[in-house]
C-alpha positions as protocol buffer text, in pm:
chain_id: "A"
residue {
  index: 1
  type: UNK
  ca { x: 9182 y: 86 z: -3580 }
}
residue {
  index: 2
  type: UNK
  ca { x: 9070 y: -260 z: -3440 }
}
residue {
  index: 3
  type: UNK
  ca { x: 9392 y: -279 z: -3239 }
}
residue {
  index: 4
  type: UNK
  ca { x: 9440 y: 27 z: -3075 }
}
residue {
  index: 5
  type: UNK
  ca { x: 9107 y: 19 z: -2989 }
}
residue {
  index: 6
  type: UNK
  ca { x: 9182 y: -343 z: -2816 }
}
residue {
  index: 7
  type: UNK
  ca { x: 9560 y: -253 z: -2697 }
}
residue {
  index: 8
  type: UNK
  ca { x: 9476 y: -53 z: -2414 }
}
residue {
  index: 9
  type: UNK
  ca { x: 9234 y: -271 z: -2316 }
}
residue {
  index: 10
  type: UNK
  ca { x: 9471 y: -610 z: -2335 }
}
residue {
  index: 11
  type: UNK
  ca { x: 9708 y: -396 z: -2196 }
}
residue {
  index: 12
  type: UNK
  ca { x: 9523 y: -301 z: -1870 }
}
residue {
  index: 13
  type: UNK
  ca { x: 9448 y: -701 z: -1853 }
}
residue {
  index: 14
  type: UNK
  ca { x: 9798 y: -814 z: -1876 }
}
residue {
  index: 15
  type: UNK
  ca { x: 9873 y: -568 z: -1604 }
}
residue {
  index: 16
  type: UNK
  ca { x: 9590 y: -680 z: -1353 }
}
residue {
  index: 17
  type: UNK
  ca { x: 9738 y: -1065 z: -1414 }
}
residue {
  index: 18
  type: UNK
  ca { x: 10093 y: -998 z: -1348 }
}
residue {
  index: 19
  type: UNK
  ca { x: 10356 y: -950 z: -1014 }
}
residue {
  index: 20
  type: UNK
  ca { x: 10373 y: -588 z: -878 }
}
residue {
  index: 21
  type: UNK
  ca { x: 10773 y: -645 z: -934 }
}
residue {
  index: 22
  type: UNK
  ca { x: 10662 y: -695 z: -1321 }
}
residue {
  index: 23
  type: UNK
  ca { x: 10487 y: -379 z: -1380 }
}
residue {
  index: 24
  type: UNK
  ca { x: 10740 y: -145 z: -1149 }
}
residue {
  index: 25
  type: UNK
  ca { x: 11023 y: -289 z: -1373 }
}
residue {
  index: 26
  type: UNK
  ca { x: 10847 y: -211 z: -1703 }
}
residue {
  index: 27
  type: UNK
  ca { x: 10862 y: -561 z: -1835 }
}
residue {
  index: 28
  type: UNK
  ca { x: 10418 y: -577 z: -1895 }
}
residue {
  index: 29
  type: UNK
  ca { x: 10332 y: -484 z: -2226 }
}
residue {
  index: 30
  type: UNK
  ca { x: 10044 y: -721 z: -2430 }
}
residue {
  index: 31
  type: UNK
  ca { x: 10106 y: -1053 z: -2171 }
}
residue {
  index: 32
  type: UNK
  ca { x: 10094 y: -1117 z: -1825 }
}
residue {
  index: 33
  type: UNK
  ca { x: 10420 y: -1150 z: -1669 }
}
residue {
  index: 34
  type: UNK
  ca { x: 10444 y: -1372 z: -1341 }
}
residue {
  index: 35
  type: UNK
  ca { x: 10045 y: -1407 z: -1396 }
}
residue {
  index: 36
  type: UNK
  ca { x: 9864 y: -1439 z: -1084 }
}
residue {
  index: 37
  type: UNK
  ca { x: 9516 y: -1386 z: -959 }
}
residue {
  index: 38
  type: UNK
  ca { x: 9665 y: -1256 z: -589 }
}
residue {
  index: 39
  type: UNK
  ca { x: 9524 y: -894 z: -695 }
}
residue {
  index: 40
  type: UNK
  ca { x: 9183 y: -994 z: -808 }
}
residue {
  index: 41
  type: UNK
  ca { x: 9168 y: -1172 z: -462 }
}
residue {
  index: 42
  type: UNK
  ca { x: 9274 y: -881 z: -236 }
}
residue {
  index: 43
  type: UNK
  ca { x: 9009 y: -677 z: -469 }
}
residue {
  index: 44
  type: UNK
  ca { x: 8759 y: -899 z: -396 }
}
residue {
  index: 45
  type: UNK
  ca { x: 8789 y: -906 z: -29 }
}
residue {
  index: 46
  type: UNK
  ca { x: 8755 y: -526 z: 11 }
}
residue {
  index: 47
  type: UNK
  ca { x: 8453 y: -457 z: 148 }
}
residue {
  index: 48
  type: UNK
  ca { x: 8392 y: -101 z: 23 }
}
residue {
  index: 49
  type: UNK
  ca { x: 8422 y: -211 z: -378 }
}
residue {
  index: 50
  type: UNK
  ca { x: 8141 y: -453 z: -335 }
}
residue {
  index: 51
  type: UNK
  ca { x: 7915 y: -202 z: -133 }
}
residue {
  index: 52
  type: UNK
  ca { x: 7993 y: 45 z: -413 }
}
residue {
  index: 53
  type: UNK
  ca { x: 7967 y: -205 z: -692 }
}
residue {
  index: 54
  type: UNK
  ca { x: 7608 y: -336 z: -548 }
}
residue {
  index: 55
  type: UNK
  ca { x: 7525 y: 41 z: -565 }
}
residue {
  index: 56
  type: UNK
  ca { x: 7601 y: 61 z: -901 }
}
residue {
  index: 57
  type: UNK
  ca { x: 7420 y: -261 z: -1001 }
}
residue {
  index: 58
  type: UNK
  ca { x: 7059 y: -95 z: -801 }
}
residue {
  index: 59
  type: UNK
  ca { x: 7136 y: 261 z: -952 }
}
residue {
  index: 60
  type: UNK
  ca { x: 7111 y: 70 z: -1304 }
}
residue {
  index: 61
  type: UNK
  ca { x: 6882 y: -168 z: -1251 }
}
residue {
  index: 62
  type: UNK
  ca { x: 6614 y: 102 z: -1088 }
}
residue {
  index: 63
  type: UNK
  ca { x: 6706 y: 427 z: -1322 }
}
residue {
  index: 64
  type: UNK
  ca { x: 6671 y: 181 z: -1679 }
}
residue {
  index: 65
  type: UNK
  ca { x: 6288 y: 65 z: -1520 }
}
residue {
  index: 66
  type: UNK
  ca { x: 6175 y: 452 z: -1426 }
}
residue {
  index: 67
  type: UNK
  ca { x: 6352 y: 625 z: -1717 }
}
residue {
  index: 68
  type: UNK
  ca { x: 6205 y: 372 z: -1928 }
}
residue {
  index: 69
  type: UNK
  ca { x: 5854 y: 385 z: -1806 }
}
residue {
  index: 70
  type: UNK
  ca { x: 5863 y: 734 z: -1810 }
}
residue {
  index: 71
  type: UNK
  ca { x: 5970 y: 757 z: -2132 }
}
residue {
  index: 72
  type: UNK
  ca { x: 5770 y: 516 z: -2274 }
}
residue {
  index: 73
  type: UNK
  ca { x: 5479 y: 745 z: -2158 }
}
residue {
  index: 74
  type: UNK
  ca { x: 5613 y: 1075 z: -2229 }
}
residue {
  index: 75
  type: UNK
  ca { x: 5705 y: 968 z: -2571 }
}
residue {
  index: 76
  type: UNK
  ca { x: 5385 y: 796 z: -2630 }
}
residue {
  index: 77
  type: UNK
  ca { x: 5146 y: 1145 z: -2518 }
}
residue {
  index: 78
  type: UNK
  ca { x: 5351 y: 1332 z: -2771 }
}
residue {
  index: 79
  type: UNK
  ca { x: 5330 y: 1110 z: -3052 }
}
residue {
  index: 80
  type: UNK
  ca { x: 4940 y: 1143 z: -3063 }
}
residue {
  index: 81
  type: UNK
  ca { x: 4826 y: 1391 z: -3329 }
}
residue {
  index: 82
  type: UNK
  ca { x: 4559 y: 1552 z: -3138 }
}
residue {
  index: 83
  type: UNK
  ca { x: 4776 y: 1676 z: -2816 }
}
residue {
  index: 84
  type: UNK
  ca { x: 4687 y: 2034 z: -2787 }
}
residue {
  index: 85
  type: UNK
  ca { x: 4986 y: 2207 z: -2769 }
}
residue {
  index: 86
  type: UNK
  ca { x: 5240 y: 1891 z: -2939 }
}
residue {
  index: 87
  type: UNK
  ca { x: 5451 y: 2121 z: -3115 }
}
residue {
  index: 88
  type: UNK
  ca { x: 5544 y: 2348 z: -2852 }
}
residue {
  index: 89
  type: UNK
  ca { x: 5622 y: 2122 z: -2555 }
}
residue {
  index: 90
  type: UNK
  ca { x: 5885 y: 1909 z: -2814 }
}
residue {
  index: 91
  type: UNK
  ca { x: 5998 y: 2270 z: -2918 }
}
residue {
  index: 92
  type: UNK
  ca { x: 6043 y: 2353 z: -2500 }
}
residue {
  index: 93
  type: UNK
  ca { x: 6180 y: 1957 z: -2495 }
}
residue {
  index: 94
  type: UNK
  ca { x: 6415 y: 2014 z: -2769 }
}
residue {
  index: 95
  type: UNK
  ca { x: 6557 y: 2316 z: -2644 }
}
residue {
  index: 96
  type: UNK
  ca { x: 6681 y: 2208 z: -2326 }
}
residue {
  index: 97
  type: UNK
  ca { x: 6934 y: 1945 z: -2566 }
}
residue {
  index: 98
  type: UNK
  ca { x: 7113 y: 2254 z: -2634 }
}
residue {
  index: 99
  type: UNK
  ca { x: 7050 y: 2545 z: -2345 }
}
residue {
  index: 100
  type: UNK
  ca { x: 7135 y: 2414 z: -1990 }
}
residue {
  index: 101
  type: UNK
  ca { x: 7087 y: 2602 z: -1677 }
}
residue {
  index: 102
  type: UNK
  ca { x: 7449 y: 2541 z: -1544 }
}
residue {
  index: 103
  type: UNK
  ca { x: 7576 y: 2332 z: -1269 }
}
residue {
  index: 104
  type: UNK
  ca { x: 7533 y: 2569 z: -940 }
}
residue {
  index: 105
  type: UNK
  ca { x: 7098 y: 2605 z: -1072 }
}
residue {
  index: 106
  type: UNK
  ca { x: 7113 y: 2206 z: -1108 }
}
residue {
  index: 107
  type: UNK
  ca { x: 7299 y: 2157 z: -778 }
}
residue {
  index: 108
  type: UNK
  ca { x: 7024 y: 2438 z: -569 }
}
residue {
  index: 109
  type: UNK
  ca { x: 6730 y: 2252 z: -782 }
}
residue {
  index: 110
  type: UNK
  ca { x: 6838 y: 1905 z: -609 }
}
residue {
  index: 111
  type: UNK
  ca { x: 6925 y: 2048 z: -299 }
}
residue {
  index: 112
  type: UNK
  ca { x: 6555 y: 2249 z: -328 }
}
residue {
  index: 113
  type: UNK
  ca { x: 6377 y: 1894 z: -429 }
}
residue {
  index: 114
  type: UNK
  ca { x: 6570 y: 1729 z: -113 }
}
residue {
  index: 115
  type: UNK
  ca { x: 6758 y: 1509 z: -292 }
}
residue {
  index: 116
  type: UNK
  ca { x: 7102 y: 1596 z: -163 }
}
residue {
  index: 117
  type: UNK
  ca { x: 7330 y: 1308 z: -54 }
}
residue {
  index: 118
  type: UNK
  ca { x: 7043 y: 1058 z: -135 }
}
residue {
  index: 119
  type: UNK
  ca { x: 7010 y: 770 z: -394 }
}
residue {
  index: 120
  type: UNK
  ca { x: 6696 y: 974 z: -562 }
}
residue {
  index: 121
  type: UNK
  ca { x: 6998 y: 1232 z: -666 }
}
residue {
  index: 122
  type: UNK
  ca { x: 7155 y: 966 z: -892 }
}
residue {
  index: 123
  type: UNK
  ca { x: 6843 y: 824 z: -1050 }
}
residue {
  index: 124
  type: UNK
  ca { x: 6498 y: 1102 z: -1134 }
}
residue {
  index: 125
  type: UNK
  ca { x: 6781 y: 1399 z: -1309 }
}
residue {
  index: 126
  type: UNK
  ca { x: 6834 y: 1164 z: -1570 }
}
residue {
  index: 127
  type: UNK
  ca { x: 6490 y: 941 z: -1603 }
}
residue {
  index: 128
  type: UNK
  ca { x: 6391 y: 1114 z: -1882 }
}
residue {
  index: 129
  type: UNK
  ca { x: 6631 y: 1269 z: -2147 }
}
residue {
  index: 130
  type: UNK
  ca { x: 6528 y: 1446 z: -2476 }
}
residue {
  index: 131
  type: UNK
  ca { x: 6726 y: 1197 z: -2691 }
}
residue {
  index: 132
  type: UNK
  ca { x: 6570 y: 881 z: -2578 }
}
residue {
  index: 133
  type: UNK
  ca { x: 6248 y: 1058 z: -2566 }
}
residue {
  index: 134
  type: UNK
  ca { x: 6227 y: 1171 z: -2947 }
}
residue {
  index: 135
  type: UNK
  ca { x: 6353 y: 842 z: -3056 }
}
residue {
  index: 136
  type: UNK
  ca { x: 6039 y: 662 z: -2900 }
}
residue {
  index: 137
  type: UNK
  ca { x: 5808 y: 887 z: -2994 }
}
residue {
  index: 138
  type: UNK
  ca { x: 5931 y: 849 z: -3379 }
}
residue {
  index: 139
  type: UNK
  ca { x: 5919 y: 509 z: -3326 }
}
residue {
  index: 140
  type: UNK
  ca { x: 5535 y: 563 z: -3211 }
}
residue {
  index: 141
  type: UNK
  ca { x: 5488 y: 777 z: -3491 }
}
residue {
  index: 142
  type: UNK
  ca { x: 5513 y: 499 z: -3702 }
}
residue {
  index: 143
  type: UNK
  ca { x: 5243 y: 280 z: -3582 }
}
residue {
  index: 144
  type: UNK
  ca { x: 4950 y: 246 z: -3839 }
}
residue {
  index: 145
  type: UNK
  ca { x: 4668 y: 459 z: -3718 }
}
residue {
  index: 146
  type: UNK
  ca { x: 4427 y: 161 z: -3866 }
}
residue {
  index: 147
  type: UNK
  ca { x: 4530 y: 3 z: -3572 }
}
residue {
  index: 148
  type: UNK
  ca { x: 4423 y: 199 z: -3293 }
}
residue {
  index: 149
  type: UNK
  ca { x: 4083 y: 267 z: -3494 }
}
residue {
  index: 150
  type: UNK
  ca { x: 4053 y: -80 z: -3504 }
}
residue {
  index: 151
  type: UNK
  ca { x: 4095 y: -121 z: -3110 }
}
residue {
  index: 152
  type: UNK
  ca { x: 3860 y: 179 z: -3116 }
}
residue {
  index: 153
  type: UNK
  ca { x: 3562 y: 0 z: -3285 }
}
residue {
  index: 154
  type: UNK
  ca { x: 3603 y: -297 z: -3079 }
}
residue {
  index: 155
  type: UNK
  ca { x: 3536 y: -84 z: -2705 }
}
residue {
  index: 156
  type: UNK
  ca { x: 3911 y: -46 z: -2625 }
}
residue {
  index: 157
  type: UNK
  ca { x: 4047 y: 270 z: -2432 }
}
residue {
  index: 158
  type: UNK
  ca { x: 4387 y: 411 z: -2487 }
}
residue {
  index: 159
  type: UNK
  ca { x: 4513 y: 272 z: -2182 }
}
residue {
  index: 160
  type: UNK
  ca { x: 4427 y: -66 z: -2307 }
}
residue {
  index: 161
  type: UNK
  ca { x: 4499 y: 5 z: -2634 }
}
residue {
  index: 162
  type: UNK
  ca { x: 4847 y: 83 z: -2458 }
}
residue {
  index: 163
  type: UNK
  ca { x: 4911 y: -175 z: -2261 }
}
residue {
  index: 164
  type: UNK
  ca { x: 4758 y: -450 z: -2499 }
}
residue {
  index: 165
  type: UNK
  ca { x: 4874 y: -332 z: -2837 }
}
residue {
  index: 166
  type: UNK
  ca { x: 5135 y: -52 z: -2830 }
}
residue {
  index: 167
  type: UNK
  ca { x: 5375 y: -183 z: -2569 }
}
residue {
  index: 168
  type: UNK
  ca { x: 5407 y: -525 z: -2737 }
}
residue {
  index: 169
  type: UNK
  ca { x: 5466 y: -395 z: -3032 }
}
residue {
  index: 170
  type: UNK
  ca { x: 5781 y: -218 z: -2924 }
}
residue {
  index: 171
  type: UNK
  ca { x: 6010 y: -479 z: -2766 }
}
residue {
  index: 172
  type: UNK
  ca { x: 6270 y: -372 z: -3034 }
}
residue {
  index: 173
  type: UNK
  ca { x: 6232 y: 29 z: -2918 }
}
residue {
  index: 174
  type: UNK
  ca { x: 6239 y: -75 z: -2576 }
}
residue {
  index: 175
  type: UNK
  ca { x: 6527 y: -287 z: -2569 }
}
residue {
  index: 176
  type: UNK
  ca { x: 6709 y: 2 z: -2734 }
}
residue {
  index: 177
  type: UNK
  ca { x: 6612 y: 193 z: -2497 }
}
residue {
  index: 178
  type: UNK
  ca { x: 6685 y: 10 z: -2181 }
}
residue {
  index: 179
  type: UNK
  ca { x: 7037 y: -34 z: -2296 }
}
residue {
  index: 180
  type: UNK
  ca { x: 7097 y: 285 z: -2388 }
}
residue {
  index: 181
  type: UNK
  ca { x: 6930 y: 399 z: -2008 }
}
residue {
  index: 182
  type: UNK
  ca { x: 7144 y: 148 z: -1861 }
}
residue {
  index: 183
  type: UNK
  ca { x: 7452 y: 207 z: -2017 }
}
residue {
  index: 184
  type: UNK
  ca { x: 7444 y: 552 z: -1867 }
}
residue {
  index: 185
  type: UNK
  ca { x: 7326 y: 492 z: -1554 }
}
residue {
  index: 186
  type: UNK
  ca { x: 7661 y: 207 z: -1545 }
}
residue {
  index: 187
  type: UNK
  ca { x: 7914 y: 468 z: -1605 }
}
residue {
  index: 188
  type: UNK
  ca { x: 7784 y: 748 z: -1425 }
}
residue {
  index: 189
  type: UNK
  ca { x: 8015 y: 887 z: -1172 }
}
residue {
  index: 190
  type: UNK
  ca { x: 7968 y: 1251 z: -1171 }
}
residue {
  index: 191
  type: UNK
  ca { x: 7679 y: 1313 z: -1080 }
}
residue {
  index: 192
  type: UNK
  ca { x: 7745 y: 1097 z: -725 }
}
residue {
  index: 193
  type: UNK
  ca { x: 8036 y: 1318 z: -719 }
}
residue {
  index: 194
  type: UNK
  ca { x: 7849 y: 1649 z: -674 }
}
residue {
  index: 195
  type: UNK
  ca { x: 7510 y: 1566 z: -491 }
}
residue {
  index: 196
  type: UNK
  ca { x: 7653 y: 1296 z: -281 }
}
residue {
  index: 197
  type: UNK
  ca { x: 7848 y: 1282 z: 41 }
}
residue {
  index: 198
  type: UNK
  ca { x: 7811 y: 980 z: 163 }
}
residue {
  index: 199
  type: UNK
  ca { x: 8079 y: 710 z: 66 }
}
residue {
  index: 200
  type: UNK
  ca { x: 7874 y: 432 z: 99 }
}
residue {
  index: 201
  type: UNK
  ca { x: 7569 y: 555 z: -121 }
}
residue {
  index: 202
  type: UNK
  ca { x: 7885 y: 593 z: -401 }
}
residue {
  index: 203
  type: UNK
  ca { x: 7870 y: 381 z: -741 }
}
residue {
  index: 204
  type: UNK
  ca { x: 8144 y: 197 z: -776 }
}
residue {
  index: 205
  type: UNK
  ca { x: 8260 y: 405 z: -1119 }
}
residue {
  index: 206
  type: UNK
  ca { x: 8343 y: 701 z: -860 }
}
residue {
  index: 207
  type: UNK
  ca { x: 8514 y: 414 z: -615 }
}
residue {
  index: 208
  type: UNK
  ca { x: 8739 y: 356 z: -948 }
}
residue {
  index: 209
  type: UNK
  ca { x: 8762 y: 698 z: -1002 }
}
residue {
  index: 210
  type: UNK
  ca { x: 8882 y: 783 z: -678 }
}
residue {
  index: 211
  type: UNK
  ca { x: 9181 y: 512 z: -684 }
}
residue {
  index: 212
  type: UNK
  ca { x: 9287 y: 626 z: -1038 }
}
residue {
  index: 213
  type: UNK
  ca { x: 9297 y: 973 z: -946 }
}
residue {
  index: 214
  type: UNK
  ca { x: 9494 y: 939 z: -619 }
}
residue {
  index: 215
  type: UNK
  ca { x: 9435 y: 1121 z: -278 }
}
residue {
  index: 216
  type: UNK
  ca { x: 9414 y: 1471 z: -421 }
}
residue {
  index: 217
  type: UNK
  ca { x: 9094 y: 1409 z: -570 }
}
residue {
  index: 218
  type: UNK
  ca { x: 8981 y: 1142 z: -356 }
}
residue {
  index: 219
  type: UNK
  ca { x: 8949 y: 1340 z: -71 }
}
residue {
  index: 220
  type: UNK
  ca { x: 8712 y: 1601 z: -289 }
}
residue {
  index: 221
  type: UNK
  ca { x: 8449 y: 1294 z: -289 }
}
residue {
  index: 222
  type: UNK
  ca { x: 8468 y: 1251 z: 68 }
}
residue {
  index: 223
  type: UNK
  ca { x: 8660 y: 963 z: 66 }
}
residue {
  index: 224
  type: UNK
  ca { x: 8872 y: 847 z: 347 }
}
residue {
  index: 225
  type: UNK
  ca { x: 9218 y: 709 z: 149 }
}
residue {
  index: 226
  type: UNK
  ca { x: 9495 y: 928 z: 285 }
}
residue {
  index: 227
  type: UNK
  ca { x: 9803 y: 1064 z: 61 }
}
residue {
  index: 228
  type: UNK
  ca { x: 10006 y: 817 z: 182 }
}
residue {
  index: 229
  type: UNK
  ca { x: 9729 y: 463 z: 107 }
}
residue {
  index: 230
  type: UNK
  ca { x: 9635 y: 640 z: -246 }
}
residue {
  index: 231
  type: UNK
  ca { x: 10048 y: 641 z: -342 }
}
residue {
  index: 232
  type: UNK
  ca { x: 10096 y: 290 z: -226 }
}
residue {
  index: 233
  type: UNK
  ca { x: 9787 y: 178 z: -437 }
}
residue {
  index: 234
  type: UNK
  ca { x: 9926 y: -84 z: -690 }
}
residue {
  index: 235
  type: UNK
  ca { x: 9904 y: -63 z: -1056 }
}
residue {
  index: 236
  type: UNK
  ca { x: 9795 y: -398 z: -1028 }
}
residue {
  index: 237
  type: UNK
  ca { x: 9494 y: -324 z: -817 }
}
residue {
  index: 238
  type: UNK
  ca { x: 9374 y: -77 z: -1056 }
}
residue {
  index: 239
  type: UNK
  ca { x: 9385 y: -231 z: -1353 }
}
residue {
  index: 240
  type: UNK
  ca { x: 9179 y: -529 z: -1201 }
}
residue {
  index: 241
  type: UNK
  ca { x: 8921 y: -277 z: -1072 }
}
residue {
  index: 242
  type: UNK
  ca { x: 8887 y: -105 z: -1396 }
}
residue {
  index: 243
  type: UNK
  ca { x: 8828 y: -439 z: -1560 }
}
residue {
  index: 244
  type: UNK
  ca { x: 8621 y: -554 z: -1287 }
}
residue {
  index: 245
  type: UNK
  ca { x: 8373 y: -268 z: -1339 }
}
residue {
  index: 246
  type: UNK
  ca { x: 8410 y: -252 z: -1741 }
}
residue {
  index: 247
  type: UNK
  ca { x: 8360 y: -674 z: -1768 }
}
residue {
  index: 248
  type: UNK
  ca { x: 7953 y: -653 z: -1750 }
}
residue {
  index: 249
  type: UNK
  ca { x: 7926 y: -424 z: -2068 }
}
residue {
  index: 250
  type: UNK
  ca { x: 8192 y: -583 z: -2218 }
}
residue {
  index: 251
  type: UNK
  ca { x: 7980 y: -952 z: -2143 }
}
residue {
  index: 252
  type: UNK
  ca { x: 7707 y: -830 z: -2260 }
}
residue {
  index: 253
  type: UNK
  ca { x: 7740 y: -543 z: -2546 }
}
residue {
  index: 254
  type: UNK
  ca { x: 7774 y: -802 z: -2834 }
}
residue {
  index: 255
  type: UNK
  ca { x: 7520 y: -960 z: -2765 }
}
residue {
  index: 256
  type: UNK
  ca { x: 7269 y: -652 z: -2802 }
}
residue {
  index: 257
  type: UNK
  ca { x: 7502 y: -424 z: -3040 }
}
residue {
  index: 258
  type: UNK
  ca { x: 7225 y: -459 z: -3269 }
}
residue {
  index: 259
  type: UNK
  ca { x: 7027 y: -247 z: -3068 }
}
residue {
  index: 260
  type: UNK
  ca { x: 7209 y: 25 z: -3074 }
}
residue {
  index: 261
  type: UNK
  ca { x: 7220 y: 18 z: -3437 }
}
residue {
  index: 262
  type: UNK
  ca { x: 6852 y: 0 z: -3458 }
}
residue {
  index: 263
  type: UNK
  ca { x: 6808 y: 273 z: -3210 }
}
residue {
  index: 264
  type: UNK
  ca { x: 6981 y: 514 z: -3404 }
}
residue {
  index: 265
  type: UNK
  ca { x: 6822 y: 394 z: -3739 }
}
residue {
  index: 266
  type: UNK
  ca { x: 6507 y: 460 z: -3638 }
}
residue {
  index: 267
  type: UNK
  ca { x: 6589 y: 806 z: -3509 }
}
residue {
  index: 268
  type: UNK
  ca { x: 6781 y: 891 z: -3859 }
}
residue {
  index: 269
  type: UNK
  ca { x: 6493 y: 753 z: -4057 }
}
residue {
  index: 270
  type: UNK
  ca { x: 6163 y: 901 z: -3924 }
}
residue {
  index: 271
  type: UNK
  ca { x: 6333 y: 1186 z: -3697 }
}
């Protein structure tokens, strides 16, 4: 299972290393043949990738520190015992995990909000999502009550008590959290696809999209690649933008896999 999990990926390497004669005669399959970096260089002098790519490194970087506050907050509210009403907004969150309004309401709810063709499109639909929101407020759940009394007694509010006890206490939830939040926020495409028009304001996942998928679909996203550039487009060229984009998870996923696995321990235990 290892390996054809890896193949494809080696494979897609190999390709973005070797000689566009290579890869049109078949000869690429786990090694580079001619290897050469010529393709990585031509990549890297296109203009347009590293707009789109610095796009996708603010859409991240901004969406993981608002989704996470919010959250954080959201999650927090809900996980005290005397909320009036508790029960029925995580009934009203719950629900919408498994009853969606379509994608023409969405579209005429961002388009009411203003938010067409702008950056807020891409970053406030998805700051706070039911998921990530239950699995905080478990992990609040599980915070001795002694210790807020405690805070209590000694003159402390709850935003202190917040800021000085709670939030400290959760590195481990929070780091969960923020890669989870940033992992989506890296490989969203979609939603740039439908609210935005503008191909500059594009993450660079949709830039990747649009070479993979040719002019055809290209042109659907506004962009400006005729029929002709988007058949001429090397298989070189993308392979070494598909790694280009995938090679920041891949740097830095096992290094913070444990997260993940905490994340969703904490949800299965407590949830």
């Amino acid at each position: 299972m290892a390996i054809l999990s890896i193949y494809p990926f080696v494979y897609q390497l190999a390709l973005s290393l070797s000689s566009t004669s290579a890869i049109l005669q078949g000869k690429v399959n786990v090694l580079p043949v001619e290897p050469n970096l010529e393709t990585y260089k031509s990549i890297i002098k296109t203009a347009k990738f590293w707009v789109n790519y610095g796009n996708t490194v603010f859409y991240t970087f901004s969406g993981t520190v608002i989704g996470l506050s919010l959250t954080t907050m959201c999650a927090y509210a809900l996980s005290k015992s005397d909320l009036i009403g508790r029960n029925f907004i995580m009934k009203m969150i719950s629900l919408t995990m498994f009853i969606g309004g379509g994608l023409i309401p969405y579209f005429y709810l961002i388009k009411q909000l203003g938010m067409l063709n702008t950056v807020w499109a891409l970053i406030l639909p998805m700051a706070i999502l039911p998921y990530h929101m239950i699995i905080m407020r478990t992990f609040f759940m599980s915070l001795p009550k002694e210790l807020e009394d405690a805070a209590t007694i000694d003159g402390i509010g709850q935003l202190g008590y917040f800021f000085k006890f709670v939030i400290p206490l959760s590195k481990p939830i929070l780091a969960t959290m923020a890669l989870f939040i940033a992992v989506i926020y890296w490989n969203d495409w979609f939603a740039a696809l439908i609210y935005v028009d503008d191909p500059d304001k594009h993450p660079v996942t949709l830039y990747l999209r649009n070479i993979m998928m040719g002019a055809t679909m290209a042109a659907q996203t506004g962009s400006e690649v005729d029929s002709q550039a988007a058949r001429s487009i090397p298989e070189s060229v993308q392979a070494a933008s598909l790694m280009l984009v995938t090679l920041p998870v891949l740097l830095i996923y096992p290094f913070v896999q444990k997260y993940f696995v905490k994340g969703i321990m904490i949800g299965s235990i407590k949830g």
